[in-house]
C-alpha positions in Angstrom: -62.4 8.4 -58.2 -61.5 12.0 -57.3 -57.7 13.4 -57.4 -57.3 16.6 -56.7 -53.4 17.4 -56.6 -52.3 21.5 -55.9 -55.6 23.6 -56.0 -55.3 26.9 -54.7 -57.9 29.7 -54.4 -58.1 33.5 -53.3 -61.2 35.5 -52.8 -59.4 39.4 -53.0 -56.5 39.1 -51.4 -57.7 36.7 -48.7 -56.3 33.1 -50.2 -58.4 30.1 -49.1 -57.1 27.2 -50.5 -52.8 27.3 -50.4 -52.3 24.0 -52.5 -54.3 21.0 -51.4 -53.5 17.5 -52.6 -55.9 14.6 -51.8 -57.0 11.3 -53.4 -60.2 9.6 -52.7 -61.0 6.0 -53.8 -63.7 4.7 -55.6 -66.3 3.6 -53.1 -65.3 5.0 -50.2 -66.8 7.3 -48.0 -64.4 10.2 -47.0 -64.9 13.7 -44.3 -63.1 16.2 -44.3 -62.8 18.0 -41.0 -61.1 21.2 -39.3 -61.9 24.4 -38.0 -64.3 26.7 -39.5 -62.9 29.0 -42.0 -60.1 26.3 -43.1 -61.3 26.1 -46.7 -63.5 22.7 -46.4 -66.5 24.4 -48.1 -64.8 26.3 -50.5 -62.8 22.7 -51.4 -66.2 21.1 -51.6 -67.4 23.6 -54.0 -64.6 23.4 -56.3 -64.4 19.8 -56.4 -68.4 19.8 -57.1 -67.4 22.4 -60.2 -69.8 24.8 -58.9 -66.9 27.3 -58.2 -63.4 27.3 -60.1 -60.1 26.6 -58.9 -57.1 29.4 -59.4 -54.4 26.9 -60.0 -54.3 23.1 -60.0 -56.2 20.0 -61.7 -59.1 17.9 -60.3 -59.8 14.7 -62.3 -63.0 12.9 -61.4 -63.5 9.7 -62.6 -61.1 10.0 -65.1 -62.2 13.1 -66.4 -60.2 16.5 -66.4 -62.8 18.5 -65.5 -60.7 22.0 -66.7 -61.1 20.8 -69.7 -64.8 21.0 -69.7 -66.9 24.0 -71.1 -68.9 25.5 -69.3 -72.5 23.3 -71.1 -70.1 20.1 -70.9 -69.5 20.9 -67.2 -73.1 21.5 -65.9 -74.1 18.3 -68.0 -71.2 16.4 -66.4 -72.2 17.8 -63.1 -75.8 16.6 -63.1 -75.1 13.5 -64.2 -72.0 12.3 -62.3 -72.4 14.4 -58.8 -75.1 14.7 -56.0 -75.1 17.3 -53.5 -76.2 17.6 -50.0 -75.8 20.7 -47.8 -76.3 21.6 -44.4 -79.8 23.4 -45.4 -81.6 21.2 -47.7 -82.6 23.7 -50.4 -86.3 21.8 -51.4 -88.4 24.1 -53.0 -91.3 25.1 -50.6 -93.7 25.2 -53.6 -92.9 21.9 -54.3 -94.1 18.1 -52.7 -91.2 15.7 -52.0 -91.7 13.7 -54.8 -91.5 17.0 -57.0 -88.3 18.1 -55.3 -86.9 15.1 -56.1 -87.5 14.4 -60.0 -86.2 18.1 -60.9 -82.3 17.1 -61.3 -83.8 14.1 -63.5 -85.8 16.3 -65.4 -83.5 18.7 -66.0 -81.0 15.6 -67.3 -84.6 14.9 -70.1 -85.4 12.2 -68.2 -89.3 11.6 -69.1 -91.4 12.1 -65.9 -92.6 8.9 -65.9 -88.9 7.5 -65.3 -88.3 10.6 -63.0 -91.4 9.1 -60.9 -90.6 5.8 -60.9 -87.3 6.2 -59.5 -88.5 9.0 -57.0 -90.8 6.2 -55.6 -88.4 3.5 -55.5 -86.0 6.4 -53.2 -89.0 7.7 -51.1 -89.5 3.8 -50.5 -85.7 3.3 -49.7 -85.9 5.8 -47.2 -89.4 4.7 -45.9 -91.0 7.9 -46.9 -93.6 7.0 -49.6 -96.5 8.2 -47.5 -94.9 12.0 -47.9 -94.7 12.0 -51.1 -96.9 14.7 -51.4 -96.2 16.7 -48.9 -94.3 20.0 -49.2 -91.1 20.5 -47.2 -93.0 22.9 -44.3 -95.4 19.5 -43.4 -91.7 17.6 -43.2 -89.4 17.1 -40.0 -86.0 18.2 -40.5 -84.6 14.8 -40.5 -87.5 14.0 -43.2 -86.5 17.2 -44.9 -82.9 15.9 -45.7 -83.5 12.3 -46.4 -85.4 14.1 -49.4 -82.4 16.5 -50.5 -80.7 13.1 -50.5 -83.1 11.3 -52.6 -82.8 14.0 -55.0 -79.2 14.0 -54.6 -79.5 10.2 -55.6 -82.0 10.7 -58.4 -79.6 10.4 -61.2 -77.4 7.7 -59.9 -74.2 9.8 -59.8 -71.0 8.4 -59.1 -70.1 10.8 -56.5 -72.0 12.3 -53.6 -70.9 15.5 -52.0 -72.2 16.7 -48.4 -71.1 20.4 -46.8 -72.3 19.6 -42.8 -75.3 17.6 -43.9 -76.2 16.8 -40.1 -75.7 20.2 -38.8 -79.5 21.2 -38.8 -80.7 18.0 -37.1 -81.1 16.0 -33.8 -78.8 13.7 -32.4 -81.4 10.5 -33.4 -82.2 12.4 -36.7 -77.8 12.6 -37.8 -77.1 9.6 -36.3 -79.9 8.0 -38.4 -78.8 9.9 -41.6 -74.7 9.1 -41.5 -75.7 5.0 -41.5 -77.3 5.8 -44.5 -74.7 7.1 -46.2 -72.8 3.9 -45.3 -75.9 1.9 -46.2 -75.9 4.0 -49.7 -72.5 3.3 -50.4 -73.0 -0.4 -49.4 -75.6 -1.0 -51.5 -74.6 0.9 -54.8 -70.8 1.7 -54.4 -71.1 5.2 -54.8 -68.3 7.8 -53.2 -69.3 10.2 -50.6 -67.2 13.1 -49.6 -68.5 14.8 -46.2 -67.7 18.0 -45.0 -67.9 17.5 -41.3 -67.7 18.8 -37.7 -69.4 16.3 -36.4 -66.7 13.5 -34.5 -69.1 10.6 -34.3 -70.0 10.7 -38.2 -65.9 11.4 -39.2 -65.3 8.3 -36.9 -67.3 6.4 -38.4 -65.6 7.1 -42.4 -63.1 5.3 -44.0 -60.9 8.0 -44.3 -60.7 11.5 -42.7 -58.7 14.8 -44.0 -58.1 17.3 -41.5 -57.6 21.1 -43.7 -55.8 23.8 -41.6 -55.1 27.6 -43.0 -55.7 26.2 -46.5 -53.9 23.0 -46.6 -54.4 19.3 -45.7 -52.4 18.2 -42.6 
């Protein structure tokens, strides 16, 4: 599903990523761990084409994605990848069930559709009854089982988390990394988890450890 083979990346004269090779299959559910400041986020980011690489090829799902423009690339990005960070970015303004029909909406999905499948999610994760509330009447655990529901609206083949526990309670993470598992279970889909937490890179089918840049 993902193969990423020599990516490097400098910010100034500071470089980040020294040439990282790693394969991830289809279906699994995959952390990457390691010290802060060992380029986890940064290899997140570029994998999730929401930064660019200085040197090397990532192929996703068969695609080059270097050979993208930059229209192809956000198209291909809302469509095949779901993100999850460690602050989950819903729009206050918004309800839940808002915040999680925008990335369908944004694909033209009519908001009908968008609804529907927003209801089935909130259902899914047993949250219909805060459908319309805005994110400051949520928990925090409740906050980022929406951010995943969005990150799930338009069924993409790849999910992409940068500490998605961090924020919450013991209960709350434990409760969110069995439903990734549950998620991947139940519609195949590959999850790549930035991670410091030991319990939830236990738990994955396979971990990458990055150090000054690299994977060791």
């Amino acid at each position: 599903m993902i193969k990423i083979n020599d990516i490097h990346k400098s910010f100034g004269n500071v470089e980040v990523l020294k040439g990282v090779d790693l394969t991830i299959e289809k279906g699994q559910v995959a952390c990457i761990v390691g010290a802060s400041g060992a380029g986890k986020s940064t290899l997140l980011q570029i994998t999730g084409t929401l930064d660019k690489a200085d040197k090397g090829d990532i192929i996703i799902d068969g695609q080059d994605i270097s050979k993208l423009n930059r229209k192809n690339l956000a198209a291909f990005r809302n469509k095949r990848i779901g993100f999850i960070f460690q602050f989950h970015h819903l729009l206050p303004e918004f309800t839940a069930l808002e915040n999680i029909c925008i990335p369908a909406f944004i694909l033209g999905t009519s908001k009908k559709e968008a609804t529907d499948k927003a209801m089935l999610l909130l259902d899914y994760l047993n949250l219909t009854e805060r459908k319309d509330h805005k994110p400051s009447m949520l928990s925090g655990g409740e906050q980022q089982r929406i951010a995943v529901a969005r990150a799930l609206i338009n069924d993409p083949a790849i999910i992409l988390a940068d500490e998605p526990s961090g924020n919450l309670d013991s209960q709350s993470a434990k409760e969110l990394h069995q439903l990734f598992f549950d998620l991947r279970n139940k519609s195949g889909q590959t999850f790549v988890i930035v991670t410091h937490n030991p319990q939830l890179a236990e738990m994955a089918d396979k971990t990458f450890t990055m150090k000054d840049g690299v994977i060791i």
